[in-house]
C-alpha positions as CSV (number, residue, x, y, z in Angstrom):
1,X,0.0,0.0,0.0
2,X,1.4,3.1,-0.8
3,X,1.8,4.9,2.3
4,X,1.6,9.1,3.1
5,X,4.2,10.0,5.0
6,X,6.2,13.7,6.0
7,X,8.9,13.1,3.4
8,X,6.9,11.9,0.4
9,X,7.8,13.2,-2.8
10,X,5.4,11.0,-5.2
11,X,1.9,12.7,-5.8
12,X,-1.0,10.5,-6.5
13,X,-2.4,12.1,-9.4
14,X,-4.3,10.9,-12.7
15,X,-4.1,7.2,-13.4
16,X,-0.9,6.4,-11.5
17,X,-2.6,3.8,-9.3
18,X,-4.5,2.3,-12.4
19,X,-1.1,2.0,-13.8
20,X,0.2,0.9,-10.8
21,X,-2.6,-1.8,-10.7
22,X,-1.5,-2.7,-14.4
23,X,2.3,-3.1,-13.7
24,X,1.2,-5.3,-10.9
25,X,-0.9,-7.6,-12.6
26,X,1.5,-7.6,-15.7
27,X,4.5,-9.0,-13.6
28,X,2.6,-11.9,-11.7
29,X,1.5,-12.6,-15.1
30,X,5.0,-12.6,-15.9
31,X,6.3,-14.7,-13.1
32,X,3.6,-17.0,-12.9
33,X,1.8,-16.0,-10.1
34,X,-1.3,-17.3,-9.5
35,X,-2.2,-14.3,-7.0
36,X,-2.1,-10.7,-8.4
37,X,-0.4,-7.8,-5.6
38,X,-3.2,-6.2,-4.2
39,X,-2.4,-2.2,-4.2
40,X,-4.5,0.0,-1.8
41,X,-5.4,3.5,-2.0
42,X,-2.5,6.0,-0.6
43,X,-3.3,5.7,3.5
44,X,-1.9,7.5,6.2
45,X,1.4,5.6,7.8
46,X,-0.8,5.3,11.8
47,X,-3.6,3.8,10.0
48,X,-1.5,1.0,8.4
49,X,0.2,0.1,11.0
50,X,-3.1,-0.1,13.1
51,X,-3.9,-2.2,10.2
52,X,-0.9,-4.6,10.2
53,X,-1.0,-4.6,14.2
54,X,-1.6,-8.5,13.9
55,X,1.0,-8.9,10.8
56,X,3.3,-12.0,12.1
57,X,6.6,-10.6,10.3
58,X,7.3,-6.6,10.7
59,X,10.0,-4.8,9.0
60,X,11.1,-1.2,8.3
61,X,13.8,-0.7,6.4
62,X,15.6,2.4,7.2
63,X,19.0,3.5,5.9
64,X,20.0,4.8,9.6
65,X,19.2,1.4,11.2
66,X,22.0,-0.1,13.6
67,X,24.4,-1.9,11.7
68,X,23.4,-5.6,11.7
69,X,23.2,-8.0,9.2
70,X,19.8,-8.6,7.9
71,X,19.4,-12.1,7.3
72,X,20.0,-13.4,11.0
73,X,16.6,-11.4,11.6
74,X,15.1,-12.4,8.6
75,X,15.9,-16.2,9.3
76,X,15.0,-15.7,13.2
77,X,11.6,-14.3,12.6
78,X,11.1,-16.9,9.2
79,X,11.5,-19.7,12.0
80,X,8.4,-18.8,13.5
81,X,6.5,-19.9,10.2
82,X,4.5,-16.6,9.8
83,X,1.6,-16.3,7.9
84,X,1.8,-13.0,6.3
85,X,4.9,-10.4,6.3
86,X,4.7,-6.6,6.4
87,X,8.1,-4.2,4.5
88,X,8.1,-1.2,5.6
89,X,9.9,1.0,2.3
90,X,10.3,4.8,3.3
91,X,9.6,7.4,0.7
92,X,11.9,9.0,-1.5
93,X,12.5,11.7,1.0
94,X,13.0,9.0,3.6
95,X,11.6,8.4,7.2
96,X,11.5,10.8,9.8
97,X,12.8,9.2,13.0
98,X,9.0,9.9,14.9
99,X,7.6,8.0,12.0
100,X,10.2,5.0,12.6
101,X,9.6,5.0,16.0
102,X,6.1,4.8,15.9
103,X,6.0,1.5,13.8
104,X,9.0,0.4,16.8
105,X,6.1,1.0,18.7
106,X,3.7,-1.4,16.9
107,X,6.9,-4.2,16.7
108,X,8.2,-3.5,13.4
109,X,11.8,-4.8,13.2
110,X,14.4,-1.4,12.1
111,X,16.6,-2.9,9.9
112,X,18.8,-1.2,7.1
113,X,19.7,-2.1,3.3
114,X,22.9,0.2,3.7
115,X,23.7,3.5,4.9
116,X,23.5,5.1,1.7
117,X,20.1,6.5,0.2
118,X,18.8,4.3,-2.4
119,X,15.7,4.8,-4.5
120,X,12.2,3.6,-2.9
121,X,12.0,1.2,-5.7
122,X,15.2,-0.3,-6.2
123,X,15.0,-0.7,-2.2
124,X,11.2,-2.3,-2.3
125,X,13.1,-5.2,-4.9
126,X,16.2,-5.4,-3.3
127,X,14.1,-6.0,0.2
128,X,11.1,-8.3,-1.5
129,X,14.7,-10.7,-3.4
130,X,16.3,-10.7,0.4
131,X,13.1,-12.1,2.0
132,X,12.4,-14.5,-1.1
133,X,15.8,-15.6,-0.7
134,X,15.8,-16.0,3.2
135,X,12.9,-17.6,2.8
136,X,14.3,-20.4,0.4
137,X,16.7,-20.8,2.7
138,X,14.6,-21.5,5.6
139,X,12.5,-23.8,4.0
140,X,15.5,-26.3,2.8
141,X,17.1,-26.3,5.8
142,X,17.0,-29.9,7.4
């Protein structure tokens, strides 16, 4: 969902979340998905994570995280066989520091891709191949 924080720089305007719903459906097409990504209306960042309050598997990725490798908290909360997974991206601007300690609050995990800036989409993929990966991992170990 895309979500309206104090740094965003995207405006929702025209038929961006049409298109958005059409790049979507065009890639699980592509990949062979059998489900298509839902996308939801632009909502406020407090009311999603009231919303994902229940969400098994929390993260926020933030580039001024502490320092620690990634995957041990991946694999540690993948043990716990969740049912659904929330990724937290931060705009383009990034996150304000309130706005990651308020989804703290709710038990979303602060966890960093690296401390340099990256683009909100090229950090949505590189988090969405990490978890796929960790996940593959989890599920062949013995």
């Amino acid at each position: 969902s895309p979500l309206m924080t104090k740094r965003v720089v995207a405006k929702l305007q025209g038929n961006r979340l049409k298109r958005w719903h059409e790049i979507a459906k065009e890639a699980a097409q592509q990949s062979e998905r059998l489900e298509i990504p839902k996308i939801d209306n632009p909502a406020p960042l407090d009311s999603f994570l009231e919303e994902t309050r229940l969400t098994d598997m929390k993260f926020i990725f933030w580039e001024k995280a502490p320092p620690v490798p990634i995957s041990p908290q991946i694999q540690a909360s993948l043990l716990q066989f969740p049912n659904n997974v929330s990724l937290l991206i931060g705009p383009e601007g990034g996150w304000e520091k309130e706005e990651v300690d308020r989804a703290i609050e709710k038990g979303y995990i602060a966890v960093s891709l690296g401390e340099r800036p990256i683009r909100a989409e090229t950090a949505a993929l590189a988090a969405l191949a990490i978890l796929q990966y960790e996940i593959g991992n989890v599920r062949k170990s013995p």
